[in-house]
Backbone as CSV, one residue per row, in Angstrom:
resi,resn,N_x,N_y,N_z,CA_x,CA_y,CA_z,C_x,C_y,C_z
1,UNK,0.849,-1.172,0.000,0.000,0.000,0.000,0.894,1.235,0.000
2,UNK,0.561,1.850,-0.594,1.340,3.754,-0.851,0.653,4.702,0.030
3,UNK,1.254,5.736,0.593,0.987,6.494,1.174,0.043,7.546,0.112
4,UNK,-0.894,8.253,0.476,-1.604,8.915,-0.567,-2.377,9.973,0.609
5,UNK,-1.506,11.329,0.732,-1.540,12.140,1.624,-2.627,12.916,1.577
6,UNK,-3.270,13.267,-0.140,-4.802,13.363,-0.348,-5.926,12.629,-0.608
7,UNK,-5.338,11.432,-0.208,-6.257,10.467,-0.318,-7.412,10.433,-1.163
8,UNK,-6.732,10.571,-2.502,-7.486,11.037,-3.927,-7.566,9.229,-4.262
9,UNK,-8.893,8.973,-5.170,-8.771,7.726,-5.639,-8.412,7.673,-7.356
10,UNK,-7.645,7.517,-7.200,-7.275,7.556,-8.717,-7.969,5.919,-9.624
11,UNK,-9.083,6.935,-10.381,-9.834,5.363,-10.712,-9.423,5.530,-11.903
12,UNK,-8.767,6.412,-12.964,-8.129,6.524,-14.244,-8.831,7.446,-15.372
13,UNK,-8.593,7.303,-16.600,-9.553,8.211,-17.536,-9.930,7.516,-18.177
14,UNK,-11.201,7.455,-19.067,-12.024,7.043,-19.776,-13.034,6.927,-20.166
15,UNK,-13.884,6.604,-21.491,-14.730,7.298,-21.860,-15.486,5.811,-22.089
16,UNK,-16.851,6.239,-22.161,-17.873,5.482,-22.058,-19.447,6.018,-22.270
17,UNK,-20.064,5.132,-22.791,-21.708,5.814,-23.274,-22.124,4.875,-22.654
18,UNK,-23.529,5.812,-21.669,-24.142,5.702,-20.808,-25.853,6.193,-21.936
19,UNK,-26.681,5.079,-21.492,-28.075,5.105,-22.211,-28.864,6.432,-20.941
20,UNK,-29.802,7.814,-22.243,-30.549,8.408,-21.739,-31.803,8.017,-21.555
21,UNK,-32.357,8.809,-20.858,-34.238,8.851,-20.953,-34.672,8.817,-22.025
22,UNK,-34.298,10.059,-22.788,-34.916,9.936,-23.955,-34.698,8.385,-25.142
23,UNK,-33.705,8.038,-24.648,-33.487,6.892,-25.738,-32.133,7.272,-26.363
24,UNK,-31.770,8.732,-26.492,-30.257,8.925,-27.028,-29.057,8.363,-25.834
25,UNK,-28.010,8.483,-26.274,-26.772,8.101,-25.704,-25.443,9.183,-25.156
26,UNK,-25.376,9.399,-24.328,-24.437,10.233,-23.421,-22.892,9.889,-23.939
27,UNK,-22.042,10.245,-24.875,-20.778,10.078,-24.385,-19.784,10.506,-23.160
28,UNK,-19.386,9.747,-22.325,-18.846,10.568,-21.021,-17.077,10.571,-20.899
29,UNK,-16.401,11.118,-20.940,-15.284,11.256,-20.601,-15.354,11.576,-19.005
30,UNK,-14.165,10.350,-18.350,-14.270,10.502,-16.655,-12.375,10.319,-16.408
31,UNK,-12.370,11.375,-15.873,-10.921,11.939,-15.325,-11.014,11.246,-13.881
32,UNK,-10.609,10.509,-13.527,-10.518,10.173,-12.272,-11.796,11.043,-10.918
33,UNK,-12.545,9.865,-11.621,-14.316,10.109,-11.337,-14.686,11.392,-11.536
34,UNK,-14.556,12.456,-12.107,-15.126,13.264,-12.808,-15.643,13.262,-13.873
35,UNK,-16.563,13.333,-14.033,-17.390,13.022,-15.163,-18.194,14.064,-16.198
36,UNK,-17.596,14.369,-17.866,-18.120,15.019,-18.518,-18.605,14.941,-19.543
37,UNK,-19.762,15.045,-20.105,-20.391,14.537,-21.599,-19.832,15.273,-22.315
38,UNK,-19.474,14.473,-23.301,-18.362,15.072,-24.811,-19.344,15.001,-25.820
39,UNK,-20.450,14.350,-25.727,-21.636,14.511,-26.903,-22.618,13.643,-26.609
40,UNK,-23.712,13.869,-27.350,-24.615,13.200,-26.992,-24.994,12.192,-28.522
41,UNK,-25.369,11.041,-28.176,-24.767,10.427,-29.446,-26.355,9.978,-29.874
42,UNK,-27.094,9.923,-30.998,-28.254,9.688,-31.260,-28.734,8.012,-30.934
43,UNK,-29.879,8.154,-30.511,-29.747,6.002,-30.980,-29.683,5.509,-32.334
44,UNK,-29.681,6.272,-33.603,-29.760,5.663,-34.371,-27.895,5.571,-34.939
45,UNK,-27.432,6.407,-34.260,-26.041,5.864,-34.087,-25.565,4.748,-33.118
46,UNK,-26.203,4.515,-32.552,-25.945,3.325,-31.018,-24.509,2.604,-31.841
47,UNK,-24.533,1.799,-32.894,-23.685,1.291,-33.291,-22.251,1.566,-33.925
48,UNK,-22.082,3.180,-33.730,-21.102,3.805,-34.272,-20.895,5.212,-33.087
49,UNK,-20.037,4.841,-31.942,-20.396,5.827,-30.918,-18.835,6.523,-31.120
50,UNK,-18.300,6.063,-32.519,-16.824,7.087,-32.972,-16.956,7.717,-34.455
51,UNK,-18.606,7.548,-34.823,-18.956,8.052,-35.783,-19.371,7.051,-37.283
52,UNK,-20.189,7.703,-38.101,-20.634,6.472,-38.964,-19.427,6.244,-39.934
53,UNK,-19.136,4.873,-40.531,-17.601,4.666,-41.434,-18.122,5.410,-42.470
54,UNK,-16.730,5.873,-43.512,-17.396,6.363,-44.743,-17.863,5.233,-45.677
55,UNK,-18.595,6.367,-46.767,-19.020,5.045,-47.978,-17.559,3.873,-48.427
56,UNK,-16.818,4.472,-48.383,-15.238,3.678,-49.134,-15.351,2.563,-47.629
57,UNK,-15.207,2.604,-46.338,-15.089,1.814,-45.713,-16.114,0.789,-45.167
58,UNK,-17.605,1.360,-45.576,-18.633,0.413,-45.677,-18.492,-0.538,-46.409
59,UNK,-18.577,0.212,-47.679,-18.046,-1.169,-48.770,-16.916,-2.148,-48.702
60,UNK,-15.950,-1.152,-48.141,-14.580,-2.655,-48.259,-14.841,-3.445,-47.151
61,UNK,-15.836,-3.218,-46.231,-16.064,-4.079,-44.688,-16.913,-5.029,-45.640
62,UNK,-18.276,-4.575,-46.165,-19.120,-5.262,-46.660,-18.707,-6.243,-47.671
63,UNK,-17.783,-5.883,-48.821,-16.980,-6.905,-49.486,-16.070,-8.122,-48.883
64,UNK,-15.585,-7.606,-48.044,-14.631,-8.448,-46.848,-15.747,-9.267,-46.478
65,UNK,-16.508,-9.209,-45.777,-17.727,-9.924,-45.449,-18.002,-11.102,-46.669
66,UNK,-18.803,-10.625,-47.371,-18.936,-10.922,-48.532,-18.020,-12.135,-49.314
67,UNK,-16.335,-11.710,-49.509,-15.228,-12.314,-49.995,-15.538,-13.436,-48.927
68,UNK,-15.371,-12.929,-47.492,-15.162,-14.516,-47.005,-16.045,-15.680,-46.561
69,UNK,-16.992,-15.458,-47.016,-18.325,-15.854,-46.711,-18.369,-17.024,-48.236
70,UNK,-17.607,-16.464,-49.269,-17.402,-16.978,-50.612,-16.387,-18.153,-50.388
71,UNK,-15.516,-17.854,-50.085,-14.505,-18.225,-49.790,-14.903,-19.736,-48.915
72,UNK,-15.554,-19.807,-47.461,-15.844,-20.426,-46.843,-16.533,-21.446,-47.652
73,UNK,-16.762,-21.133,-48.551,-17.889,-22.049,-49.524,-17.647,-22.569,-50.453
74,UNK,-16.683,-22.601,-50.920,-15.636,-23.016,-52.052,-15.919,-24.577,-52.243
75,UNK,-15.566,-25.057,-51.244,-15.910,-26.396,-51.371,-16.627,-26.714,-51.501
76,UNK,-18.188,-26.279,-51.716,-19.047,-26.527,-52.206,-19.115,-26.904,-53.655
77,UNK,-18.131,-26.251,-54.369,-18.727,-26.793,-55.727,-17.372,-27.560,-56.476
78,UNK,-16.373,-28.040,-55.751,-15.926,-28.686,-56.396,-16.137,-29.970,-57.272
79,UNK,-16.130,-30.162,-58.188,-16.307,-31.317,-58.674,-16.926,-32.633,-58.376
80,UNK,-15.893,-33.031,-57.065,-15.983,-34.357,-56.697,-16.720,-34.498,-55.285
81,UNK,-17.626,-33.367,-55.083,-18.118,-32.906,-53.690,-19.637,-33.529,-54.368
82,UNK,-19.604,-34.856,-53.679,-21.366,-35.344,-53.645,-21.939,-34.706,-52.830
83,UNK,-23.141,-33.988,-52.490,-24.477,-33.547,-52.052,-25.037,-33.089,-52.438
84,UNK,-26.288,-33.543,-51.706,-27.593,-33.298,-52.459,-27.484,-31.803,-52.408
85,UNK,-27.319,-30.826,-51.828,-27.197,-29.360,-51.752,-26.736,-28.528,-52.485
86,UNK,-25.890,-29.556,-53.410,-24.784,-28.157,-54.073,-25.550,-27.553,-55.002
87,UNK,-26.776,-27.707,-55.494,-26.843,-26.551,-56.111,-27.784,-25.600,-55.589
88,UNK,-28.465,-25.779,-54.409,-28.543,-24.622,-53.363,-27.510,-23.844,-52.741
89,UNK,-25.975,-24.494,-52.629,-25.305,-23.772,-52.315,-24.552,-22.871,-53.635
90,UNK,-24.765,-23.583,-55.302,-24.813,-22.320,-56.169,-25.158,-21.201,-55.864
91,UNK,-26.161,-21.454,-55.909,-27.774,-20.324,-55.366,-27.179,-19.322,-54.644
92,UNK,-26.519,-20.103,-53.210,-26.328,-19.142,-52.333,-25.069,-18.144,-52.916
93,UNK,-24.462,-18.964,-53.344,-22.902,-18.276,-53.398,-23.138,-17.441,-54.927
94,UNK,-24.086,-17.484,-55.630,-24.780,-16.387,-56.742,-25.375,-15.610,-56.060
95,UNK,-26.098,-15.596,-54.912,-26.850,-14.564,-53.812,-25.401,-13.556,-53.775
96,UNK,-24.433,-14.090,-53.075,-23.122,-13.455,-52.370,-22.796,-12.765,-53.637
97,UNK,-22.685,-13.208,-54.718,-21.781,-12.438,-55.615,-22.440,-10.929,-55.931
98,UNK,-24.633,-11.158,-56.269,-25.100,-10.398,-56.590,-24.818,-9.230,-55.433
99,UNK,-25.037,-9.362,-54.148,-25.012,-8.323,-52.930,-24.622,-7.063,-53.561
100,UNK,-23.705,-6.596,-54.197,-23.143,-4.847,-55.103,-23.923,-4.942,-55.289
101,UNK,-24.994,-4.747,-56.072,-26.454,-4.518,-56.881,-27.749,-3.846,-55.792
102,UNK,-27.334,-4.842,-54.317,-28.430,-4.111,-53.491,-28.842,-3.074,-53.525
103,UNK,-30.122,-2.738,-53.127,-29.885,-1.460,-53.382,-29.410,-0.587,-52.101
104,UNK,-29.401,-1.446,-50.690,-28.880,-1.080,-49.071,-27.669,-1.289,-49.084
105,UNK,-26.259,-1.569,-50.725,-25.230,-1.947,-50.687,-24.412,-0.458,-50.347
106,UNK,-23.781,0.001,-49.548,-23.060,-1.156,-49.133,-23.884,-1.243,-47.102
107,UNK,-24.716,-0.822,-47.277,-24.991,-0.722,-45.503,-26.146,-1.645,-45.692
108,UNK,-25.521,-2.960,-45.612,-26.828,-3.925,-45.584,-27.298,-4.515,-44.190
109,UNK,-28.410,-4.398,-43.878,-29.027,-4.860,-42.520,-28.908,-6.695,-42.778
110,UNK,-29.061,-7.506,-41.680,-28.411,-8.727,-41.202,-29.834,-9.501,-41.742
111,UNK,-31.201,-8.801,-42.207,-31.924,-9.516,-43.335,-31.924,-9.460,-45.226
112,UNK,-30.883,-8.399,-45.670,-30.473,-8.598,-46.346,-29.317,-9.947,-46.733
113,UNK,-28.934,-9.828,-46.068,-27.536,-11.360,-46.542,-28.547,-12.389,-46.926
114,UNK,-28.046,-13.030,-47.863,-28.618,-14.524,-48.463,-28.560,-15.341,-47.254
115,UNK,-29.279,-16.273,-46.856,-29.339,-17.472,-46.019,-28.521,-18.881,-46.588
116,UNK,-27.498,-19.132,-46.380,-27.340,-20.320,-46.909,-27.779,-21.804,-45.964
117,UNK,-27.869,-22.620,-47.798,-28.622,-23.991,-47.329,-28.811,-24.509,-45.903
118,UNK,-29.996,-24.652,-45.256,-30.277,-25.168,-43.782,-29.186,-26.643,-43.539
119,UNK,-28.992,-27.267,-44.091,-28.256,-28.891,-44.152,-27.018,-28.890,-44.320
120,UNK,-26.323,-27.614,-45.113,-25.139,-27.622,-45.416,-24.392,-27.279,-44.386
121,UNK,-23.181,-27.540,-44.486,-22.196,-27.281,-43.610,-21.284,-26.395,-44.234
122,UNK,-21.016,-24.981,-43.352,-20.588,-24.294,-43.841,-18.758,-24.134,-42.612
123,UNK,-17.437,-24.343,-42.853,-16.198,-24.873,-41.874,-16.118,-23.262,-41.680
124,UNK,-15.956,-22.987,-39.636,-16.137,-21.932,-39.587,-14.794,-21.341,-39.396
């Protein structure tokens, strides 16, 4: 234990969003328990409380997504790959390719993405 002659608690700095009444979001910066709102962040930002990405970084997230989701699936259509599925998993992996075309591309909500085949096995 240290001697601490003002017996200050040093709990550190950092920032954190705290949910309002209204439904918006408090950003708080806290200096060793002092506490100050640096903005107030909307809910329809809830998911971006350092701001929304630009269009260039939506898309390369959403492609990334996209690429490896393709990728994962590859084996689906090789040649010598018997199941009954593979050409639902065409389907799917023609779903993946179309996605640019959306028209929510590149900020697609989690009911946009294609569903792939219920039976298939997709190696995670």
């Amino acid at each position: 234990m240290t001697d601490n002659p003002n017996n200050d608690q040093n709990v550190g700095t950092f920032e954190y969003m705290r949910e309002r009444d209204d439904g918006d979001f408090d950003i708080v910066f806290s200096d060793n328990g002092v506490e100050t709102v640096v903005r107030i962040l909307p809910v329809a930002d809830r998911e971006y409380p350092n701001g929304r990405p630009s269009t260039e970084d939506a898309t390369r997230e959403a492609r990334q997504m996209r690429d490896g989701l393709l990728s994962s699936t590859d084996f689906t259509q090789v040649p010598d790959w018997a199941n009954a599925k593979k050409a639902e998993w065409a389907t799917y992996r023609q779903a993946l390719r179309a996605l640019p075309t959306h028209a929510n591309w590149p900020g697609l909500a989690q009911s946009d993405w294609p569903t792939p085949p219920e039976s298939g096995v997709v190696p995670q």
